[in-house]
N, C-alpha and C positions, 0 to 999 in steps of 0.2 A: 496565586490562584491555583491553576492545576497543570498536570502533566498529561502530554495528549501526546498519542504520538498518530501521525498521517499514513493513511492508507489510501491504496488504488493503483492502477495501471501507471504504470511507469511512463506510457506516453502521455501522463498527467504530469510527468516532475514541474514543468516550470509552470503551473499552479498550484502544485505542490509547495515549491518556495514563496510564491503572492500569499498563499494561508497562511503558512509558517511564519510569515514575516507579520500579517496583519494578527495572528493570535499572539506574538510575542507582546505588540504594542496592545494587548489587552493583557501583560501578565503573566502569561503561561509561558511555560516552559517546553516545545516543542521537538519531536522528533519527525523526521523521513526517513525515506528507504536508503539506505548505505549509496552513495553518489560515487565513489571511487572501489574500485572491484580491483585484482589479479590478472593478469593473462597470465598463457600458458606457460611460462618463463618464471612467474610470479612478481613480475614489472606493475606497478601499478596503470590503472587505467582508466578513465570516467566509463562512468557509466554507458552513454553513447559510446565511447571506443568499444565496450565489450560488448554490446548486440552487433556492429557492424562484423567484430572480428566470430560471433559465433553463427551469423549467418554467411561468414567466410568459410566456415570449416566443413570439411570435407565426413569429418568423420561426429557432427553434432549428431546424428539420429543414433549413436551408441552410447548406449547409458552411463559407458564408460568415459566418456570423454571428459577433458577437463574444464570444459561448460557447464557440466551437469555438476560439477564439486562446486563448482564459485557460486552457481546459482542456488545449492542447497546452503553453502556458506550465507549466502546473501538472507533466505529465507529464514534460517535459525536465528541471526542477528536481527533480525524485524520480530521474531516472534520474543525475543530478549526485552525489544523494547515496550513491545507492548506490555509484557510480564511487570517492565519497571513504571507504566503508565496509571494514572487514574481514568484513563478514556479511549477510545480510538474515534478519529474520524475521518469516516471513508468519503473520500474526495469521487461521485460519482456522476460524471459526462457524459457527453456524446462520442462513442466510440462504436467503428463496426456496423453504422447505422443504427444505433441501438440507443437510445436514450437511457440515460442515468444508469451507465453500461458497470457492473459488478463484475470484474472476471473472476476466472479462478484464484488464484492466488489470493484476491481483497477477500475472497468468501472464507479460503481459511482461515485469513488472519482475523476472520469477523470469528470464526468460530473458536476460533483461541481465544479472544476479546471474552466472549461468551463464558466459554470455558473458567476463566480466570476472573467472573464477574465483575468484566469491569464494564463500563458504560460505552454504548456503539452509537455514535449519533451518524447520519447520515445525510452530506452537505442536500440531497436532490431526494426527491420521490423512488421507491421503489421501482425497480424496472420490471417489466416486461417480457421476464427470462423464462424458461425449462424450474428453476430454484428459487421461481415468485414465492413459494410455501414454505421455505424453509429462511429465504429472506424474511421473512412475514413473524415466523417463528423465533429470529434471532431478537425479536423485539426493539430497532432501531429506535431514536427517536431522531424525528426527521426534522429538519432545522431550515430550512430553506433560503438555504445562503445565510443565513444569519448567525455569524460566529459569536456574538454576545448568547446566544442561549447557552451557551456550552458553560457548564457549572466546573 
């Protein structure tokens, strides 16, 4: 079939993985966000270890920190995947109070998606954001739970 790779909040990963596993048994070849990251040592670490350890750090509000390399590390390697994808689909919940919540990060990797023409399906309805016009503009097509639409 095709090559998708998954986007969204990270406190989506373990639906994240339910997708990923249910678009595999339709064919596709599926990516996710990078699950094992560096600490400051450069020890490997899940994912969950490194936001505990960087809302441990004393010094994360400095740009310099080495939260902010892993996390740019992590971002370039998502926008790689998408670069190698025929699609992206943005896994979007309930998050924040916020229905079918987009954060920052899903919004770049939608606008790289865009960028690099490739096709942005969108598991839920648009939300109800500040960037309702510019989601609007990104041209999703919206799938409503239904991962058989995705070409």
């Amino acid at each position: 079939m095709s090559t998708i790779t998954i986007c969204g909040s990270i406190a989506f990963l373990p639906e994240m993985k339910n997708i990923q596993s249910q678009l595999e048994k339709l064919n596709h070849t599926v990516y996710i966000p990078e699950i094992k990251l560096k600490d400051e040592s450069g020890s490997p670490v899940t994912l969950e270890e490194f936001y505990v350890l960087r809302n441990l750090d004393e010094n994360k509000n400095d740009s310099n920190s080495w939260i902010w390399d892993r996390k740019n590390d992590a971002i370039l390697e998502h926008f790689n995947k998408i670069k190698n994808s025929d699609s992206i689909l943005v896994l979007n919940y309930k998050k924040n109070k916020i229905e079918n919540y987009i954060g920052a990060n899903t919004f770049l990797e939608m606008g790289i998606a865009l960028h690099l023409n490739k096709q942005i399906y969108l598991l839920n309805n648009i939300p109800n954001q500040s960037n309702k016009e510019e989601l609007l503009g990104l041209k999703p097509i919206l799938i409503n739970n239904n991962l058989k639409l995705i070409k």
